[in-house]
C-alpha positions as CSV (number, residue, x, y, z in Angstrom):
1,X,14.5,21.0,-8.7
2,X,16.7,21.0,-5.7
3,X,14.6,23.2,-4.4
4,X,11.7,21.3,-4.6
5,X,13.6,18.2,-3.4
6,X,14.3,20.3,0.1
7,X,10.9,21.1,0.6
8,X,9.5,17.4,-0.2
9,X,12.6,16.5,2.3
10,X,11.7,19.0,5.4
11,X,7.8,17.7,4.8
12,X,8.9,13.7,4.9
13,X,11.0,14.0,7.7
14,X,8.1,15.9,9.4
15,X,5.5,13.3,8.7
16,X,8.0,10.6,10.1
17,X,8.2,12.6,13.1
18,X,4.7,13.0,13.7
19,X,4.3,9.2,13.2
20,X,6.6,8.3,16.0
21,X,5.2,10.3,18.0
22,X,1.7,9.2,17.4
23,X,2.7,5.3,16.3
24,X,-1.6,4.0,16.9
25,X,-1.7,4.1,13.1
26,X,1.6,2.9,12.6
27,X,1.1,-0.1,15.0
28,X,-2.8,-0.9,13.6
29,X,-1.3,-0.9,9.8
30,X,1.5,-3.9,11.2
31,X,-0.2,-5.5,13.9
32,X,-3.5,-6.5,12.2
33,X,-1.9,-8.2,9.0
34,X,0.6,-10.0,11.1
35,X,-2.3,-11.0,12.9
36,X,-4.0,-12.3,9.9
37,X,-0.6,-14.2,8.8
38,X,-0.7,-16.3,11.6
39,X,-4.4,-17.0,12.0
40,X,-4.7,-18.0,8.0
41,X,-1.1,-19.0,7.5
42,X,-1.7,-21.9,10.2
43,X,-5.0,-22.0,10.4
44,X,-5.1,-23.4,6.6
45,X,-1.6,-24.8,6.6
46,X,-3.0,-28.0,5.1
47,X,-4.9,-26.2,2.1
48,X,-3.8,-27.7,-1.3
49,X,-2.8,-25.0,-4.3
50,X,-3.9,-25.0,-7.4
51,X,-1.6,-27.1,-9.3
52,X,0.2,-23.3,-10.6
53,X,1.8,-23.1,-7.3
54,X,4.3,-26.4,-7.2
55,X,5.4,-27.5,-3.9
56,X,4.1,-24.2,-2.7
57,X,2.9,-24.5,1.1
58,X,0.1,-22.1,1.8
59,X,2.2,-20.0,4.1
60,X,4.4,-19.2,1.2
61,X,1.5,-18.6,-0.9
62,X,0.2,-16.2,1.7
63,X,3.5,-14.1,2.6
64,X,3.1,-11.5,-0.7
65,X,-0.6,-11.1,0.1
66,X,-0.3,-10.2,3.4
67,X,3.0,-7.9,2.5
68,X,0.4,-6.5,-0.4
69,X,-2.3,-5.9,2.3
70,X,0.0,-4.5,4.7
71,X,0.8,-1.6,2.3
72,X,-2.9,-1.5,1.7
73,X,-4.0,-0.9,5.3
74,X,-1.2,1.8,5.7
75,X,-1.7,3.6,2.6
76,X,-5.8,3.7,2.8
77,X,-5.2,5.7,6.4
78,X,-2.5,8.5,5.1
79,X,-5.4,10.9,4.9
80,X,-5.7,10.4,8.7
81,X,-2.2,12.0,9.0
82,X,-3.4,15.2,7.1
83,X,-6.2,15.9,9.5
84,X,-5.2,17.3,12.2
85,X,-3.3,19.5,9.7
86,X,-6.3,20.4,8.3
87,X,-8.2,21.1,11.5
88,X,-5.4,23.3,12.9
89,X,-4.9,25.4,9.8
90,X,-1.2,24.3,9.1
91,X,-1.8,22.5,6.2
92,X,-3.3,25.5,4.6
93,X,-0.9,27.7,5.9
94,X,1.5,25.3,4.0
95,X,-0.3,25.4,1.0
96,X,0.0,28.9,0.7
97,X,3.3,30.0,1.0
98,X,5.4,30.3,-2.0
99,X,6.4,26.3,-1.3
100,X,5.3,24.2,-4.9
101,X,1.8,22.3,-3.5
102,X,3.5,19.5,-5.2
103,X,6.3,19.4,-3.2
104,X,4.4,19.6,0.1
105,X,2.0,16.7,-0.9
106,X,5.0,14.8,-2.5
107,X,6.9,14.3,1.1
108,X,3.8,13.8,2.9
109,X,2.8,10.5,0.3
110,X,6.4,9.7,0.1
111,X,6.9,9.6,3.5
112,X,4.2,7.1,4.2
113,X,5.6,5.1,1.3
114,X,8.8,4.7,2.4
115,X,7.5,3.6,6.0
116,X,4.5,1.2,4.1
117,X,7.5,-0.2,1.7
118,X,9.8,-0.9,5.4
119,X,6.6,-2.5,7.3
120,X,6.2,-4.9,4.0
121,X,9.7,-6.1,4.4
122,X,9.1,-6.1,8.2
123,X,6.3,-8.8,7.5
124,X,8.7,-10.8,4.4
125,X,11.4,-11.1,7.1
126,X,8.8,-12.3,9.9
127,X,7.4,-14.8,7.2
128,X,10.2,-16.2,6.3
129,X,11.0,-16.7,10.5
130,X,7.8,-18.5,10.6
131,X,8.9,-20.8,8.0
132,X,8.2,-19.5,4.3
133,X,10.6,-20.5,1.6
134,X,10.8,-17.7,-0.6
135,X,14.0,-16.4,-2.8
136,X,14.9,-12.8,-2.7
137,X,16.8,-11.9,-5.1
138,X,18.2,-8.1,-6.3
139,X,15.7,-8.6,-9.4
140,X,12.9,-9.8,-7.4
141,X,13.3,-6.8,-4.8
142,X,13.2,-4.2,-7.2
143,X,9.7,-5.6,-8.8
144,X,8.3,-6.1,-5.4
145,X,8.9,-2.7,-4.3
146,X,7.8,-1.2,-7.8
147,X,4.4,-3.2,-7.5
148,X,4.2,-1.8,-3.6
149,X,5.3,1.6,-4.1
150,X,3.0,1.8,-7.1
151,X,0.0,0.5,-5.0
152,X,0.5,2.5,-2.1
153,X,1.2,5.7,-3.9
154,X,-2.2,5.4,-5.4
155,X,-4.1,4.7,-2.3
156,X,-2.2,7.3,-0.2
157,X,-3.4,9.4,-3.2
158,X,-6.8,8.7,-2.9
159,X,-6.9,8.4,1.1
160,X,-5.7,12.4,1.5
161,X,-7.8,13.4,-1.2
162,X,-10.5,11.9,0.7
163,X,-9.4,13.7,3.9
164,X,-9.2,16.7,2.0
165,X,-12.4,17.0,0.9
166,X,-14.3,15.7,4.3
167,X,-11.9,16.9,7.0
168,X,-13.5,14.9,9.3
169,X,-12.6,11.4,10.8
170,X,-15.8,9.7,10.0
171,X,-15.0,10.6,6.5
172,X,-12.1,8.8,6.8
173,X,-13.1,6.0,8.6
174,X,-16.1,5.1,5.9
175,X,-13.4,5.4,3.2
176,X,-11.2,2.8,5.2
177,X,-14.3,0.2,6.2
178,X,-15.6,0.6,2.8
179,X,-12.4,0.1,0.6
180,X,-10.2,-2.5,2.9
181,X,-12.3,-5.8,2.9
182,X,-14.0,-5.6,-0.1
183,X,-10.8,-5.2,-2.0
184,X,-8.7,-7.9,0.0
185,X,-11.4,-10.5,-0.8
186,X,-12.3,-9.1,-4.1
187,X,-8.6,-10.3,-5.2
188,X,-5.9,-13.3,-5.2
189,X,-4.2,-11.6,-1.8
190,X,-5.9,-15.1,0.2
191,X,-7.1,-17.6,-2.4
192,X,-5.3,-18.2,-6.2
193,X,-7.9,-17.4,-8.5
194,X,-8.4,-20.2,-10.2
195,X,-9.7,-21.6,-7.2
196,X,-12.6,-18.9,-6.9
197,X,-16.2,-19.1,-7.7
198,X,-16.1,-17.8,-11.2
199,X,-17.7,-14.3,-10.6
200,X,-15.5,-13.6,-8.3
201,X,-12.5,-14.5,-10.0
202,X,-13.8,-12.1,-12.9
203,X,-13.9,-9.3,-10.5
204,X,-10.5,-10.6,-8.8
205,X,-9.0,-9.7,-12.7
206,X,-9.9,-6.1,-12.4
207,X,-8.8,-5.4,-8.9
208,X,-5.2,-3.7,-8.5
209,X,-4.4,-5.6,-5.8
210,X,-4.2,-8.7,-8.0
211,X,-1.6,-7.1,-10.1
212,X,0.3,-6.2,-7.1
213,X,0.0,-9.8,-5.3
214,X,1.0,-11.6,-8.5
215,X,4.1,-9.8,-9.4
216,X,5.4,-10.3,-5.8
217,X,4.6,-13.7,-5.9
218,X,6.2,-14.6,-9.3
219,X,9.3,-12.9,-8.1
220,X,9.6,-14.6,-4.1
221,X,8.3,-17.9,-4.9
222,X,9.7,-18.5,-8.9
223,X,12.7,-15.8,-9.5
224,X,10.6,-14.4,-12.1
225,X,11.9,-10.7,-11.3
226,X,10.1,-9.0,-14.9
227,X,6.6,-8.6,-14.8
228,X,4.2,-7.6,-17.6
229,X,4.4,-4.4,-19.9
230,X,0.5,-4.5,-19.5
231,X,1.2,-4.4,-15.6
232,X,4.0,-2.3,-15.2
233,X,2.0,0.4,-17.2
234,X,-1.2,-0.2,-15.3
235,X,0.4,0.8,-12.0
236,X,2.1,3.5,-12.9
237,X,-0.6,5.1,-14.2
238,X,-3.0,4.5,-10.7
239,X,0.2,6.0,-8.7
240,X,0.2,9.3,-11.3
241,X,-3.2,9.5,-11.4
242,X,-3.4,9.0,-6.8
243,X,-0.5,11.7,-6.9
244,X,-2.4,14.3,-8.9
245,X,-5.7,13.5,-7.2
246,X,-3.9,14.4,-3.9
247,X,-2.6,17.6,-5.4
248,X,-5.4,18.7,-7.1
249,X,-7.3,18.3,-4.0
250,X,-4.7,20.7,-2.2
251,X,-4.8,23.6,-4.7
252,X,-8.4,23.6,-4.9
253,X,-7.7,23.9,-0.6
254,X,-5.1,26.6,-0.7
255,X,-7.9,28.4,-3.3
């Protein structure tokens, strides 16, 4: 195990490295949904709730989604991180030492996690500057960052998979197009759903991002820091099943 542990470690702080040295991803994942905060948070400023959100002013409403689509935007370009990798033969060279492929793929998804999960408290912090009355308490923290962690783990998962199997940035690049809007307006990250058409709002049920959005919210803007068995279980499971997609993808590599 503590071997294991050393190897995720040396891969993380690698990936972290390469980021700062190569921040356009890093800026494009924080830039564009503060962007989107201030356009929407103001731009709608006067929008009225649905009567489930009390005294709640839009901006507030907003913060969690944009948090939950920051992590989103980050964690659906991790496979553009591998690529290079890919295209140079280290990743494979990686793969095939006597290194657990677990390990190797662990601290590259953790490592975007852990930067994903700082840029969402980046974007809390500048929400609450612009404004936003939300309550953060020790409770509340732990569910958002369960909820985010959970979300990004999957979509890291599923990104490097992705980049695995095309090794090529248009690959990546239709994955990101195709996968980012539809689910960001497919869910409750802009608009409660009660105040959707109601097909949409059926399809806003199903999508993961919902789940994500809602528990952030109920902890920031009510307290309520325990969210649902039913939801809990749902997004662990998407963040097992985007870890073993990820390392399934890189055995079948190193074979």
């Amino acid at each position: 195990m503590t071997t294991w542990l050393q190897i995720a470690g040396a891969v993380c702080v690698r990936t972290w490295v390469k980021t700062a040295r190569r921040p356009v991803t890093l800026v494009f994942s924080f830039i564009q949904p503060v962007i989107w905060m201030l356009f929407f948070g103001f731009l709608f400023h006067r929008y009225q709730l649905d009567p489930a959100y009390p005294g709640v002013s839009y901006l507030e409403f907003l913060v969690p989604g944009i948090c939950t689509m920051t992590v989103l935007f980050g964690a659906s370009q991790s496979g553009v991180g591998l690529l290079r990798d890919i295209q140079t033969g280290f990743l494979y060279r990686m793969l095939e030492s006597p290194a657990p492929r677990s390990a190797i793929i662990g601290g590259k998804l953790f490592a975007d996690i852990a930067r994903l999960l700082l840029q969402a408290a980046a974007i809390l912090g500048i929400g609450m500057l612009l404004g936003a009355k939300l309550t953060v308490t020790l409770g509340g923290a732990v569910a958002c960052l369960f909820a985010l962690a959970s979300i990004a783990m999957f979509f890291c998962g599923v990104s490097s998979f992705i980049a695995m199997k095309t090794k090529a940035q248009e690959g990546m690049a239709t994955f990101v197009h195709l996968v980012n809007m539809p689910l960001i307006f497919t869910s409750s990250v802009l608009v409660p759903m009660k105040q959707m058409p109601g097909w949409l709002a059926r399809v806003a049920e199903f999508n993961p991002l919902t789940l994500v959005v809602d528990i952030c919210r109920q902890a920031v803007l009510f307290g309520n820091a325990v969210p649902q068995v039913a939801s809990v279980a749902i997004l662990a499971a998407l963040a097992v099943f985007g870890f073993g997609l990820a390392v399934s993808a890189a055995s079948r590599r190193a074979n």
